[in-house]
C-alpha positions as CSV (number, residue, x, y, z in Angstrom):
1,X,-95.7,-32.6,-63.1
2,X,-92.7,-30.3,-63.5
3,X,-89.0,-30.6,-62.8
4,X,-86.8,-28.6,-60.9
5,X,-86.5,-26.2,-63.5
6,X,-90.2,-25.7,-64.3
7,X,-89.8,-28.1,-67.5
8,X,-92.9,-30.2,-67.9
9,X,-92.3,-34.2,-67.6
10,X,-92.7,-36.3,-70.2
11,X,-95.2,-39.0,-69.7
12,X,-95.3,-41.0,-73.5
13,X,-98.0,-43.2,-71.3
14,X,-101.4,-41.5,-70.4
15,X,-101.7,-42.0,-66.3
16,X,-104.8,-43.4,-66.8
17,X,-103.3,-46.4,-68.6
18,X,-100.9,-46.7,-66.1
19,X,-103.1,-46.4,-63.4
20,X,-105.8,-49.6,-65.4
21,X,-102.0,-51.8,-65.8
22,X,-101.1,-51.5,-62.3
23,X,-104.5,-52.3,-61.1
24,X,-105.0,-55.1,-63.5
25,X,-101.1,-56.8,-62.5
26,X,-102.4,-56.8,-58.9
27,X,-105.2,-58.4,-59.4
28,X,-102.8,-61.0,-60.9
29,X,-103.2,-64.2,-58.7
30,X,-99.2,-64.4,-59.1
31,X,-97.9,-60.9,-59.9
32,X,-94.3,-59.1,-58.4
33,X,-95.9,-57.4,-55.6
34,X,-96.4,-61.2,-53.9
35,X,-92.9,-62.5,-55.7
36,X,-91.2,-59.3,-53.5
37,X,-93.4,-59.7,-50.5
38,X,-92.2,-63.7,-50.5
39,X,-88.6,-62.1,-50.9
40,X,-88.9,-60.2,-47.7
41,X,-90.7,-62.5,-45.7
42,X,-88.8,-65.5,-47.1
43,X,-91.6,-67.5,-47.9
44,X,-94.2,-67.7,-50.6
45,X,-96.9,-64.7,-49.8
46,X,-100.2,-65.6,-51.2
47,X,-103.1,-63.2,-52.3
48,X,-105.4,-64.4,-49.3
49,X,-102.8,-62.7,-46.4
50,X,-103.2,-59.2,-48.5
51,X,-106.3,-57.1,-46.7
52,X,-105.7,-54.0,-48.6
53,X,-103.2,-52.4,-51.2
54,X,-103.0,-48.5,-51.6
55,X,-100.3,-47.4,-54.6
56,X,-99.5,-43.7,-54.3
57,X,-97.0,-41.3,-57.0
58,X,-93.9,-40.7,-54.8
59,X,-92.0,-38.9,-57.4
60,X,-91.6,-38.7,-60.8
61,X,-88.2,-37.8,-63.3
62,X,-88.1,-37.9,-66.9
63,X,-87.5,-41.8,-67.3
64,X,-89.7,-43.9,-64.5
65,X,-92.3,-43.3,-61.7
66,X,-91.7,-44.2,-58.1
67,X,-94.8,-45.3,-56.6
68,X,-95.3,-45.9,-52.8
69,X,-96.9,-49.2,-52.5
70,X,-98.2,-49.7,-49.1
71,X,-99.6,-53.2,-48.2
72,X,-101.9,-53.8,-45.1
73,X,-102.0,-58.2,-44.1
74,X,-105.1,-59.9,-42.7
75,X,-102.9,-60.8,-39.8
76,X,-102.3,-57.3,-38.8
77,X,-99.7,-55.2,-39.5
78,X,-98.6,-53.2,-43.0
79,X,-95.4,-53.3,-45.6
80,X,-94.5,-50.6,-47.8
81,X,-92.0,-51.4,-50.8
82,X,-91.2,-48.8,-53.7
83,X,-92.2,-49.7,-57.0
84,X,-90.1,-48.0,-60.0
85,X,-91.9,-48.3,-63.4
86,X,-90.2,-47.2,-66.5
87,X,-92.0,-44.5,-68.7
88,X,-91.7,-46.3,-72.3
89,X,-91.1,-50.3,-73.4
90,X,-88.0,-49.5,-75.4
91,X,-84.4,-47.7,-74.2
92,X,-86.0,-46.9,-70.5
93,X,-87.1,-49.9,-70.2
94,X,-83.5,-51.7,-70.8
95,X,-82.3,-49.2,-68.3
96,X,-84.3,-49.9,-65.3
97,X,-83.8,-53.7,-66.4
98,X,-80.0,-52.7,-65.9
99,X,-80.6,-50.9,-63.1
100,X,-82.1,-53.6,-61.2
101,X,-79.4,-56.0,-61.9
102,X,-76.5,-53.2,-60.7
103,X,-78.8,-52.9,-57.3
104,X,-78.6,-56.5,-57.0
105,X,-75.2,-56.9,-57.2
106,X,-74.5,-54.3,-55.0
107,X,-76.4,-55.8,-52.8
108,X,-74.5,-59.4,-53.1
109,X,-71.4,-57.3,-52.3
110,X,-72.7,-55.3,-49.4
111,X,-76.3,-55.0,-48.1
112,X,-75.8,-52.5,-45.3
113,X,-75.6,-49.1,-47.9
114,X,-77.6,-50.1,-50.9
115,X,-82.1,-50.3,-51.0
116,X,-82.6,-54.2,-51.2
117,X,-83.7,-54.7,-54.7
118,X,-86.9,-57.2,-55.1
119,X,-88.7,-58.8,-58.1
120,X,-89.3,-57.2,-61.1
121,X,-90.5,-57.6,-64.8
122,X,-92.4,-56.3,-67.5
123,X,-95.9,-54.7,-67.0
124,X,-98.4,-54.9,-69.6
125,X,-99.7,-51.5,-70.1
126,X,-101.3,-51.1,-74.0
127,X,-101.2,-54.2,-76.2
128,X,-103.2,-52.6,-78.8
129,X,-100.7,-49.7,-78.5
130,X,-97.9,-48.4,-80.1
131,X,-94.5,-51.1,-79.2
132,X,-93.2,-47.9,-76.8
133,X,-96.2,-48.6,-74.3
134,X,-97.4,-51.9,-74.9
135,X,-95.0,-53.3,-72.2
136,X,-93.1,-51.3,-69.9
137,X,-90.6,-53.0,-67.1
138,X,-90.7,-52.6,-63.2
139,X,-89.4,-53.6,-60.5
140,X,-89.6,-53.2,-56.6
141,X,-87.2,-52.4,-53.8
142,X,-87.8,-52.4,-50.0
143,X,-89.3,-48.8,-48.7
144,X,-86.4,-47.4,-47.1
145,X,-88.5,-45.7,-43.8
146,X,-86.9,-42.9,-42.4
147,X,-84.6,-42.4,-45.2
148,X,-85.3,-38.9,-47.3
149,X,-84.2,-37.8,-50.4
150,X,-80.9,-36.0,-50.8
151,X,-79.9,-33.0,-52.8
152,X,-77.4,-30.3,-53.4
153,X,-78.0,-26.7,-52.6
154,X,-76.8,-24.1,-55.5
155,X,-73.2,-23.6,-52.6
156,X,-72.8,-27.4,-52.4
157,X,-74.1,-28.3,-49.2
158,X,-76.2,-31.0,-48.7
159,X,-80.3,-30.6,-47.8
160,X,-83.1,-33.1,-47.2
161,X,-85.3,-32.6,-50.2
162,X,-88.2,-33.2,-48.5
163,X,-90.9,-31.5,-46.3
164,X,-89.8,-30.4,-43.7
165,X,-86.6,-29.0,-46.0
166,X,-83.4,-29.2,-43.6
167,X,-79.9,-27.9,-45.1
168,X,-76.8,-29.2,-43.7
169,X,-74.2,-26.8,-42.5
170,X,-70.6,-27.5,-44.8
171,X,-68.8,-29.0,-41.9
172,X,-71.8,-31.7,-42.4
173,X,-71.7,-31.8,-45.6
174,X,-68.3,-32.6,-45.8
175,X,-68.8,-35.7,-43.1
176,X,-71.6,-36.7,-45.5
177,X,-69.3,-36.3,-48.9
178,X,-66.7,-38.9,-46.9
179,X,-69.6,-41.1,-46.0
180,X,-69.9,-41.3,-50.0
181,X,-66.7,-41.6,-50.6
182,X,-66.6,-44.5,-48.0
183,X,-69.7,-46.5,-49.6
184,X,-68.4,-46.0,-53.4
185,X,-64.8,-47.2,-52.3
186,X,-66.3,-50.4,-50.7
187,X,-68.2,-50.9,-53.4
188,X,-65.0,-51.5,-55.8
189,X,-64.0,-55.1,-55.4
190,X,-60.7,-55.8,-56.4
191,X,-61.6,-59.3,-57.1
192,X,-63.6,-58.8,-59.7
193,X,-62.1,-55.4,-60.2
194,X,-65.6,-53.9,-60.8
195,X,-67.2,-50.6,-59.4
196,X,-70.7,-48.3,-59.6
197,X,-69.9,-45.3,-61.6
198,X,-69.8,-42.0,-59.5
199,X,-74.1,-41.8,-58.8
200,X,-76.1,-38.4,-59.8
201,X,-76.5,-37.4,-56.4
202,X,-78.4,-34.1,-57.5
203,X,-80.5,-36.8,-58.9
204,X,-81.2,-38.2,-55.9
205,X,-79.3,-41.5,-56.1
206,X,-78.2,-41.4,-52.4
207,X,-81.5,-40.7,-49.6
208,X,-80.4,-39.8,-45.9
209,X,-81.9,-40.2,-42.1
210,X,-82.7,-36.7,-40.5
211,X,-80.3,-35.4,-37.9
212,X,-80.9,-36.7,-34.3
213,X,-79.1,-35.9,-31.3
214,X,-76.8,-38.4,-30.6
215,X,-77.3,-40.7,-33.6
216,X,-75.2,-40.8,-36.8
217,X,-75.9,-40.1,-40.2
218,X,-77.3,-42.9,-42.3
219,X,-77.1,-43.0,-46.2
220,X,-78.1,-45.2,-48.8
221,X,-77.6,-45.7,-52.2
222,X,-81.2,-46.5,-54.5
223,X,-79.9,-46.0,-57.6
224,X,-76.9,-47.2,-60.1
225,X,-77.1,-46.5,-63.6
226,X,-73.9,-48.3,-64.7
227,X,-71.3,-50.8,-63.3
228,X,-68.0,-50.4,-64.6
229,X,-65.2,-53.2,-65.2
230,X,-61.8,-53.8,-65.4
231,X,-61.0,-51.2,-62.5
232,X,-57.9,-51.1,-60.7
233,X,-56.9,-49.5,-57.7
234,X,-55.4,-46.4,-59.6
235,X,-58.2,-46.2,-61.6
236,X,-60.7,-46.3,-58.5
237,X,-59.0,-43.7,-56.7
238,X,-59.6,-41.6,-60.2
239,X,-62.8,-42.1,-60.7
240,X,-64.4,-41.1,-57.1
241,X,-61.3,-38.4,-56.3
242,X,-61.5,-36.8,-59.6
243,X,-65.4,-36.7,-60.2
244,X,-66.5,-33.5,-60.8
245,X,-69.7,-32.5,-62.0
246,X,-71.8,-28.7,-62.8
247,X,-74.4,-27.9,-60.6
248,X,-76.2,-24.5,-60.4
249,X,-72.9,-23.3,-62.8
250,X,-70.5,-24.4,-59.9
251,X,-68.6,-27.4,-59.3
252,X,-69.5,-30.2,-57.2
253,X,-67.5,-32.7,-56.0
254,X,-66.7,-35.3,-53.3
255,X,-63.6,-34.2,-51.5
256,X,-64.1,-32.8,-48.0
257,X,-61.8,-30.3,-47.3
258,X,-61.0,-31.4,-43.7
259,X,-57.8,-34.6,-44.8
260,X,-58.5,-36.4,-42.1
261,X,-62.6,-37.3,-43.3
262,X,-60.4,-38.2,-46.3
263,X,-58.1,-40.6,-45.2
264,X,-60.4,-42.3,-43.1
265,X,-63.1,-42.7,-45.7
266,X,-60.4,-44.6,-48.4
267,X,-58.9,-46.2,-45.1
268,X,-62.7,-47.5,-44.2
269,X,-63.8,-48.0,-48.2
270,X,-60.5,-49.6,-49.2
271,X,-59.0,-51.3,-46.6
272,X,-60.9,-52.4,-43.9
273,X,-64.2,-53.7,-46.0
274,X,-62.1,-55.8,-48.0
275,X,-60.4,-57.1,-44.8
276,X,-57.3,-56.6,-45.3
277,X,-56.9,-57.2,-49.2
278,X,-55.5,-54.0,-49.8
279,X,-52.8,-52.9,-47.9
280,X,-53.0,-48.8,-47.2
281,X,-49.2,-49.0,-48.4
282,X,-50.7,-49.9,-52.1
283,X,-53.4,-47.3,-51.6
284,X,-50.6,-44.5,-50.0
285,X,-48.7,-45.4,-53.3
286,X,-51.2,-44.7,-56.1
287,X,-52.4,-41.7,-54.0
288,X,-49.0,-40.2,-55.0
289,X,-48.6,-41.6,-58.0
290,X,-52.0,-39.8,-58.4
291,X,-50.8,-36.3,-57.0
292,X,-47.8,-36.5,-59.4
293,X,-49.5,-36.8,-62.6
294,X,-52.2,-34.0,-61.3
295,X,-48.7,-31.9,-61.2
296,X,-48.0,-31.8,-65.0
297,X,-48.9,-28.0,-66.7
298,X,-51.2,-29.0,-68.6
299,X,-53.5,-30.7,-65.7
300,X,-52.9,-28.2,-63.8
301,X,-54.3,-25.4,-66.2
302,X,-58.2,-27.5,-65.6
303,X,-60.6,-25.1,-63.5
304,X,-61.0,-27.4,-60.8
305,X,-58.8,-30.6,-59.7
306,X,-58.0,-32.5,-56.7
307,X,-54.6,-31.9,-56.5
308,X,-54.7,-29.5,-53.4
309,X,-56.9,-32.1,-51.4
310,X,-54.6,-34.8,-52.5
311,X,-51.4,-32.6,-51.3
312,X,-53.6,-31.9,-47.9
313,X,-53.8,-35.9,-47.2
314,X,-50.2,-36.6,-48.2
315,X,-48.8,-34.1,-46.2
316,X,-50.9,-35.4,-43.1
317,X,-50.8,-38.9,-43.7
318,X,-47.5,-39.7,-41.3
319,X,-49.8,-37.7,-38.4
320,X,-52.8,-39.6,-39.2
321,X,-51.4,-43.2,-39.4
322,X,-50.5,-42.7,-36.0
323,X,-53.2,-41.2,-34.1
């Protein structure tokens, strides 16, 4: 296996061993496929419904395997769930432990854009081994059907990274770079002032439906690597408007160019999903406090910076609040 760039993947665990430890956890009388089955179906899930079990390599990166686990019941009918296993027992383990957490309290805050995470827990791979591979963690989320990986093209549009390949023209990407904005916004709760940090979305942390006449875009978020604490409004705003990050030697960022996608995505993210919490007049205020610190010569001087966008929205907003 090879990434983008050619580079070969590490795998510090032979497949074979993987392949015995995942056979020999399913085999398991109680193991987390059943504990996330019983999730979804709300009651326990013994090993006498399960007909058949197929696990397939979906993808792979340099820290986990995601494995399509597809599961076919006596009583008819079939359940896929993703299953993410971490490539060594010691720091990428901790992290998809972490990871898992962050889903699930994403999901506590807001089901509708995140994967619903499931069980997870350690996998015994090579006890005899080295410590790296004698236990390695995983956990399982819902298959998200319909849903396809999402990347950025080397100008910063948006494509489906998946056979068929489909590229979004910019006037789509920039509805889908709101749609972010939207979900990242709701996701900062101003109670207990926490927030994901901005995803790697050339990483794949967001998947998408395919275009359909008619029908709009879905997105969800499967991955988040960090929460963050002790967030304010002002610093919300910061973090999502100001992200920035290199891709292909350019810069990618979140803003759509069109004001309008803008205000209504930190009207939708901030306001309305916290019903009412935040008043736009707080949000309209940091938004210039925001602009006027962006003014100073020596921000100003940064290759890239939201100022213009922000200067776009402000000068629009007294049109927009009244349409």
């Amino acid at each position: 296996m090879r990434n983008y760039w050619g580079r070969r993947l590490p795998r510090p665990i032979p497949a074979g061993l993987l392949r015995a430890a995942i056979r020999r956890h399913l085999a398991q009388p109680a193991n987390l496929l059943l504990g996330s089955l019983s999730r979804l179906s709300d009651q326990p899930v013994s090993p006498a419904e399960l007909a058949a079990i197929k696990v397939t390599l979906f993808q792979e990166g340099d820290f986990q395997h995601i494995f399509r686990v597809a599961v076919r019941r006596r009583a008819g009918g079939q359940v896929q769930l993703a299953m993410v296993v971490a490539k060594d027992g010691f720091k990428i383990s901790r992290m998809a432990r972490r990871e898992l957490a962050n889903l699930q309290h994403l999901y506590r805050r807001d089901e509708r854009f995140v994967v619903r995470p499931l069980s997870g827990g350690m996998l015994a791979v090579d006890p005899a081994g080295p410590p790296a591979r004698a236990r390695v963690f995983v956990y399982f989320t819902q298959w998200l059907a319909g849903m396809h990986e999402l990347g950025v093209d080397r100008r910063m549009n948006f494509y489906i990274n998946e056979i068929p390949l489909h590229t979004f023209r910019p006037a789509v990407s920039d509805t889908i770079r709101a749609q972010m904005l939207s979900i990242l916004f709701g996701y900062w709760d101003p109670v207990s002032r926490t927030v994901p940090e901005p995803p790697q979305i050339a990483s794949g942390d967001f998947v998408i439906s395919r275009p359909q006449a008619g029908k709009p875009l879905r997105l969800r978020l499967i991955a988040c690597r960090k929460i963050v604490s002790s967030v304010s409004l002002a610093r919300c705003l910061r973090l999502f408007l100001g992200y920035q990050g290199q891709w292909a030697g350019n810069v990618f960022h979140l803003l759509p160019k069109d004001p309008r996608l803008l205000f209504e995505a930190l009207h939708r993210g901030l306001v309305e999903i916290n019903g009412g919490t935040i008043a736009w007049e707080q949000v309209e205020r940091e938004l210039n406090v925001y602009a006027a610190e962006l003014q100073r010569p020596a921000v100003e001087m940064q290759a890239w910076t939201p100022l213009p966008a922000l200067r776009k929205l402000i000068g629009a907003l007294h049109h927009l609040k009244n349409r």
